[in-house]
C-alpha positions in Angstrom: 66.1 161.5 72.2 67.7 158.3 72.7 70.5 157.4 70.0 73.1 154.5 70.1 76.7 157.1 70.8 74.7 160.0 72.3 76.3 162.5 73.6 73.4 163.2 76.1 75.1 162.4 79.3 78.4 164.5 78.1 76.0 167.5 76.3 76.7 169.6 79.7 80.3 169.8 79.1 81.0 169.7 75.4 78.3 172.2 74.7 80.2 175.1 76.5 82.6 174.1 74.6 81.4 174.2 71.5 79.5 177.3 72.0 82.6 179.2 73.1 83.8 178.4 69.8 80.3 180.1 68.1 80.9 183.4 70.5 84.1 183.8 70.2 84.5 183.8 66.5 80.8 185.8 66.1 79.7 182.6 64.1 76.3 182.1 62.5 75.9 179.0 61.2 76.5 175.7 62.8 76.4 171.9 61.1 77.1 168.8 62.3 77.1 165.8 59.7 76.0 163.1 62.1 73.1 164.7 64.4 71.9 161.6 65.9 69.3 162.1 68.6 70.0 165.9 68.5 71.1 166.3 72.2 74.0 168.3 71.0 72.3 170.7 68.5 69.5 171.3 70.3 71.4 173.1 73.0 73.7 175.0 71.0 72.4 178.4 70.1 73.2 180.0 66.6 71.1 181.9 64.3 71.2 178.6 61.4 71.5 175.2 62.9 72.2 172.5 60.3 72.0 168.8 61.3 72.5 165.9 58.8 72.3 162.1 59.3 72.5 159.5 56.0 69.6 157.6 57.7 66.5 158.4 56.9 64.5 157.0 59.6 66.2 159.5 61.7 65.5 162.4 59.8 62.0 161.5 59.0 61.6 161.4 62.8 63.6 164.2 63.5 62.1 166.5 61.4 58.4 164.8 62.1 58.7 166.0 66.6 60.3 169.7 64.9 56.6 169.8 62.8 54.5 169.1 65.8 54.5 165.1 65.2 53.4 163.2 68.2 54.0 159.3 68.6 52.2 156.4 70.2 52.8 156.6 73.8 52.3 152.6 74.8 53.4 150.3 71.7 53.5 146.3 73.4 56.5 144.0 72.1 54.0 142.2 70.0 53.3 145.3 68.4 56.9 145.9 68.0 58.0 142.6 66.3 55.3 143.2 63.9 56.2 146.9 63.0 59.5 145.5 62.8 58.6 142.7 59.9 56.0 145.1 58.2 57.4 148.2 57.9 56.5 148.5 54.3 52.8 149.1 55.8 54.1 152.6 58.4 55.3 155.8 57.3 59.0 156.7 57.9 58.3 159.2 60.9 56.6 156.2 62.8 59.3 153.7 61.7 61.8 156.2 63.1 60.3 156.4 66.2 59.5 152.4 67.0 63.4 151.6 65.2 65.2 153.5 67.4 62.9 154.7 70.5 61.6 151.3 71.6 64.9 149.4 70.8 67.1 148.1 73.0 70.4 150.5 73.0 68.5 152.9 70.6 70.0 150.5 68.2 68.1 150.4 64.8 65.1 147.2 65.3 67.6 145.2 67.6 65.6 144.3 70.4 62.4 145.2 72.0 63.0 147.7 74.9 61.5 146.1 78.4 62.0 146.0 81.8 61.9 142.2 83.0 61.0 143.2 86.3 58.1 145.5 85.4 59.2 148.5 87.0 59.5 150.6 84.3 57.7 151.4 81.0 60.0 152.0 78.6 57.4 153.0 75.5 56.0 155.9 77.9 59.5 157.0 78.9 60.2 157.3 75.3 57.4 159.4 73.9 58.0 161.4 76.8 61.6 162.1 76.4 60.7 163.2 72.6 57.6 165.0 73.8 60.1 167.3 75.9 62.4 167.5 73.3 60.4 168.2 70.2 60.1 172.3 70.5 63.6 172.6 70.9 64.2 170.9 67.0 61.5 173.9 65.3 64.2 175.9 64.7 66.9 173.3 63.1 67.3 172.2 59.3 67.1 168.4 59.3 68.4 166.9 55.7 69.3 163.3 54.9 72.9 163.6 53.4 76.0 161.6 53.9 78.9 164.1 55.3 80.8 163.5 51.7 77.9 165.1 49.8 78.2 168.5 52.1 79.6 171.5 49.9 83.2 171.7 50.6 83.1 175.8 49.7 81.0 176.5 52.8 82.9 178.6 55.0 82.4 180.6 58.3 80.7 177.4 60.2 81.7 175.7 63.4 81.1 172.1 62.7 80.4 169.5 65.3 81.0 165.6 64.3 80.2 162.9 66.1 80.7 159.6 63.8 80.4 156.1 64.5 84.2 155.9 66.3 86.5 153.9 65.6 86.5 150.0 66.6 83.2 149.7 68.5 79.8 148.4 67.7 78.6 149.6 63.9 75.5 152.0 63.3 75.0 150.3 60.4 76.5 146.8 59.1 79.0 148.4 56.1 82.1 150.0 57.5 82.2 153.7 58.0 85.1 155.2 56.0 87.2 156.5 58.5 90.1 157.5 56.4 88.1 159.4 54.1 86.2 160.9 57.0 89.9 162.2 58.5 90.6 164.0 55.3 86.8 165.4 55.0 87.9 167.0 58.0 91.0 168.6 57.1 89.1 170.3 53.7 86.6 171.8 56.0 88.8 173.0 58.2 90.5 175.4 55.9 87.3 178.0 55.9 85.5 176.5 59.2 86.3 175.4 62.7 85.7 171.4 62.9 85.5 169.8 66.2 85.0 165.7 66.5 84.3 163.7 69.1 86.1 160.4 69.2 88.4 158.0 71.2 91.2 158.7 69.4 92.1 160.9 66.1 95.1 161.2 63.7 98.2 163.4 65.0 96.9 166.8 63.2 94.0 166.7 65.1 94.4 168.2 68.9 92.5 167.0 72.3 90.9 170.2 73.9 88.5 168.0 76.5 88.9 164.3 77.5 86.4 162.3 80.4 86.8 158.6 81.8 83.2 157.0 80.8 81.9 153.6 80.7 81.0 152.3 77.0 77.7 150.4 77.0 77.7 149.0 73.7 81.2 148.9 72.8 81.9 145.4 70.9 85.1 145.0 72.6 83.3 145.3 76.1 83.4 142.5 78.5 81.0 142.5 81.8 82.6 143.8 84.9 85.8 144.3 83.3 88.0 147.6 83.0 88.0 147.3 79.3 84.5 148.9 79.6 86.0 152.2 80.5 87.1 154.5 77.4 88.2 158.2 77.5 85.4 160.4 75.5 87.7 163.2 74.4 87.2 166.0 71.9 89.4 167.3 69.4 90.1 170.0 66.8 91.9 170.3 64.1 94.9 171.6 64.3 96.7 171.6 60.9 99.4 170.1 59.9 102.2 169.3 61.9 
């Protein structure tokens, strides 16, 4: 499923990763605060699969394709702008879909998603990307929840984070709170394993995987410059040091 920061293109190296973590330590359950489009957890295989997301768009639609919910294949742009300045007249699944599905960057109603020179259709290409990934969601527990509001006693869970990072284009227009988010981390780390993708972490946290990219929507980015490459890297933490 498409999702402004998904880890879609990356999901064939980070989830050995993470799964090595799962085998290894004969862990059953397995969270991650910030699920996004679900290309991570929906690979990752554990006997309870958490993922939580404080929009609720998302997790309306999320959990809508794991119950069998199946969207509009061909919405127009018209349609769109009007969804878009009506949406007190859809349900949430439906919003979630059009909001992020049809918009341009998977970016919450931004812009229409269309091909100016008619090649492509982008409204098909969407329902069939959640068509193909809707029975691999059955068997996850979608919830609407901001990480701060997770139980801090849970213990024995490998958890995955992918937040908004640091210094590029917003999910959401209030600041995420980064500092808070750092030290989230360190209490769940004392009963769990917590892994976070990011650009760059605090010094307790360690880098076990790093790969050169090119950041589509970062809001420093400038067009055919260098500045649009960034290092996706993975970390751990580590403890204090």
């Amino acid at each position: 499923m498409k999702y402004m920061g998904s880890k879609n293109r990356l999901c064939k190296e980070i989830v050995p990763i993470i799964q090595s973590y799962i085998n290894d330590n004969k862990i059953e359950n397995y969270l991650e605060p910030f699920v996004g489009g679900a290309n991570v957890i929906d690979k990752i295989e554990c006997n309870n699969k958490y993922g939580y997301d404080s929009h609720k768009y998302l997790i309306a639609l999320l959990n809508g394709l794991a119950n069998g919910y199946e969207p509009s294949y061909n919405i127009s742009k018209e349609q769109y702008k009007y969804i878009k300045t009506h949406q007190e007249e859809y349900d949430d699944i439906f919003l979630g879909y059009v909001g992020f599905q049809l918009s341009y960057g998977a970016k919450w109603f931004d812009t229409f998603r269309r091909d100016k020179i008619g090649k492509r259709n982008y409204a098909n290409e969407a329902y069939r990307n959640v068509m193909k990934q809707s029975p691999n969601l059955k068997n996850i527990k979608f919830d609407c929840r901001d990480f701060r509001s997770i139980n801090n006693n849970i213990s024995n869970f490998v958890i995955y984070c992918d937040p908004p990072y640091r210094g590029t284009t917003k999910y959401k227009t209030e600041e995420f709170p980064y500092e808070e988010f750092y030290d989230w981390c360190r209490n769940m780390a004392k009963n769990n394993i917590v892994l976070v993708s990011e650009y760059n972490m605090p010094n307790d946290f360690e880098c076990i995987w790093s790969k050169e990219t090119i950041a589509n929507f970062d809001s420093n980015r400038k067009s055919n410059d260098d500045k649009n490459k960034r290092v996706e890297k993975l970390f751990v933490y580590k403890g204090e040091i």
